[in-house]
N, C-alpha and C positions, 0 to 999 in steps of 0.2 A: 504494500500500500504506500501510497508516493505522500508524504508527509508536506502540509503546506509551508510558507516562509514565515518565518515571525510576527506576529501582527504588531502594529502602530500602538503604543498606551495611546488613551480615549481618556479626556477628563472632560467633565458633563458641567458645562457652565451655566448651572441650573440648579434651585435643591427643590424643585416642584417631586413630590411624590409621584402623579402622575405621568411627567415624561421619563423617571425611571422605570417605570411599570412598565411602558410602552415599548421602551429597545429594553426591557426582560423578554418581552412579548416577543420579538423576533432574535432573543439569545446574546442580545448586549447586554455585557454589563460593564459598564466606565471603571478605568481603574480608579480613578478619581473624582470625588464630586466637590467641585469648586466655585459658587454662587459668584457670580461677578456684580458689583454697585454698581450702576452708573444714574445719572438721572434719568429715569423714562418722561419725562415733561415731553408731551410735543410740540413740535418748531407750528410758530403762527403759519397757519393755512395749510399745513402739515397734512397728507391727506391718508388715510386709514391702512393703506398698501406701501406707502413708502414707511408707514412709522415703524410698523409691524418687520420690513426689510432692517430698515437703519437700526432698529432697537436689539437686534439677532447679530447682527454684524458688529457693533460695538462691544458684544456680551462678549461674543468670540475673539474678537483681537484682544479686550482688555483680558480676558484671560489665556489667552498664548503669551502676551507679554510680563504674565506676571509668571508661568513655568519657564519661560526663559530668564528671565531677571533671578531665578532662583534654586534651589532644588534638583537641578544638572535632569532638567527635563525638557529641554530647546524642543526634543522633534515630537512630543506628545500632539496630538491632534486634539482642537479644544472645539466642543461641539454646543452650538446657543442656540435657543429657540425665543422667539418671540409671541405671543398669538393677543390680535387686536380685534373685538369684535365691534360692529359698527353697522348705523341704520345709515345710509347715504352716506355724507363726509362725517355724520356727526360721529365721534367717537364715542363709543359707552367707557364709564370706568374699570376699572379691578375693583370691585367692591367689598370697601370696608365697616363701612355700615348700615345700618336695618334700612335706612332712609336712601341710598344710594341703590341695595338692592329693589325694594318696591317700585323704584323709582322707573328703573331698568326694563324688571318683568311687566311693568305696565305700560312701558313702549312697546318692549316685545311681541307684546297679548294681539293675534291676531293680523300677526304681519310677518312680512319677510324682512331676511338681516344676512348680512355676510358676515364670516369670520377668517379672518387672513393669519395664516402664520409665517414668517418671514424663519427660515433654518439655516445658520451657517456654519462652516467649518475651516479652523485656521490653525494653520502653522506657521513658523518661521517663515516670513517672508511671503505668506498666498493665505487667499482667502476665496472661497466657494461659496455659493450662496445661492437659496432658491426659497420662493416665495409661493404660497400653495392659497388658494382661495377656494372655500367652501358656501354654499348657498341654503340658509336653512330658515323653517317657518313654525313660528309657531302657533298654535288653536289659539282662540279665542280664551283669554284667562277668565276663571270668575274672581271675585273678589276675596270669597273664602280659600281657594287654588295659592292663590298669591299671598295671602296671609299667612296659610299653613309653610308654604315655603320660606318665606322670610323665617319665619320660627325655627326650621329645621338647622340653618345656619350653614347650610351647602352651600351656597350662596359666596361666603368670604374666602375675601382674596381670589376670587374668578372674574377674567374677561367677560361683562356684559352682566354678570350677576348670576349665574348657571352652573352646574357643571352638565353635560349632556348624557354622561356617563352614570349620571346618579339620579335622583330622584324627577332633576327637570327631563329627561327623558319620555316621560309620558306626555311631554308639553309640544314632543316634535311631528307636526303632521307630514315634514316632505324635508327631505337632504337632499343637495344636489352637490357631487362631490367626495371628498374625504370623509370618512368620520372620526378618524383618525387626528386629524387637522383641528378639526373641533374639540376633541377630549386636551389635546395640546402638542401633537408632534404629529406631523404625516408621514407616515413608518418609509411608504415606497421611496419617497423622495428623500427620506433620510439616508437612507441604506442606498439608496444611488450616491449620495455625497459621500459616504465612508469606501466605498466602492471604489469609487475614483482617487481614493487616498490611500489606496491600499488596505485598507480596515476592511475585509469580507465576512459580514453576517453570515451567509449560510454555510462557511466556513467553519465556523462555531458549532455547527450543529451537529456533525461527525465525530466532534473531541480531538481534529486533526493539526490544530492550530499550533504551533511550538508560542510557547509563554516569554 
């Protein structure tokens, strides 16, 4: 059996639970998980697609340059996601609180909403990048619907006030696109960027990988 070549260390600049769940999900597991600050404020006129880009490509460079500044880690591959959900140019927040989520779900209620995630990948000296748009709607909310979810508290710290994966799920009448993308990483397009960096997923799935 022909043994594959050494894979790339992966650090996930990210500590979202969910997009480690996600490359679990197709047999990633980052050697390192490294949350990168930056300010996510968006630039005036900023529009839903470019923030969700720019804000993934930031994650990513700020942390390739901080495994190079340190740690004798230069060729680690450092992989960012971003995800913006958005009614037209209006941006919805990450919601932090009760008032922001209601706020949200009652735009929502009854309409359609994209959700963009902008995913990059960077090393020394390059950077990859790809931008994934998803198309999603939801019923008609009642009052009591929206109540009870605000309550449940799924809601914080998510794009648009949701998570799609959890309880707002029963809120979706029609995806066009990813659902992946939605929950918070688009696997296919991820696993195409680690691909082209040498990092092969399905690789991993054989146990043929040298460490």
């Amino acid at each position: 059996m022909m043994i594959a070549p050494a894979r790339p260390r992966l650090v996930l600049a990210s500590g979202s639970p969910r997009r480690l769940a996600l490359l679990a999900q197709i047999g990633v597991a980052p050697d390192c998980v490294a949350p990168s600050e930056i300010d996510e404020t968006p630039r005036p006129g900023e529009a839903p697609r470019a923030l969700a880009e720019r804000l993934a490509a930031e994650k990513a460079e700020a942390s390739a340059a901080g495994d190079a500044g340190g740690g004798g880690r230069a060729a680690c591959l450092a992989l960012a996601a971003d995800t913006v959900v958005a009614v037209g140019r209006r941006i919805l927040p990450k919601c932090e609180t009760a008032d922001q989520a209601e706020a949200c779900l009652a735009l929502l209620s009854g309409r359609g909403h994209r959700v963009y995630t902008g995913v990059a990948l960077a090393t020394e000296g390059r950077l990859r990048k790809r931008l994934v748009e998803t198309r999603v709607r939801f019923k008609r909310l009642s009052r009591d619907e929206i109540d009870a979810y605000v309550q449940s508290g799924e809601w914080r710290g998510k794009a648009g006030g949701y998570a799609i994966q959890g309880l707002a799920g029963g809120f979706v009448i029609r995806i066009v696109g990813s659902y992946t993308n939605v929950v918070g990483l688009p696997l296919a397009e991820t696993a195409a960027l680690l691909n082209g960096e040498g990092y092969h997923p399905h690789r991993l799935w054989s146990g043929t990988v040298l460490e």
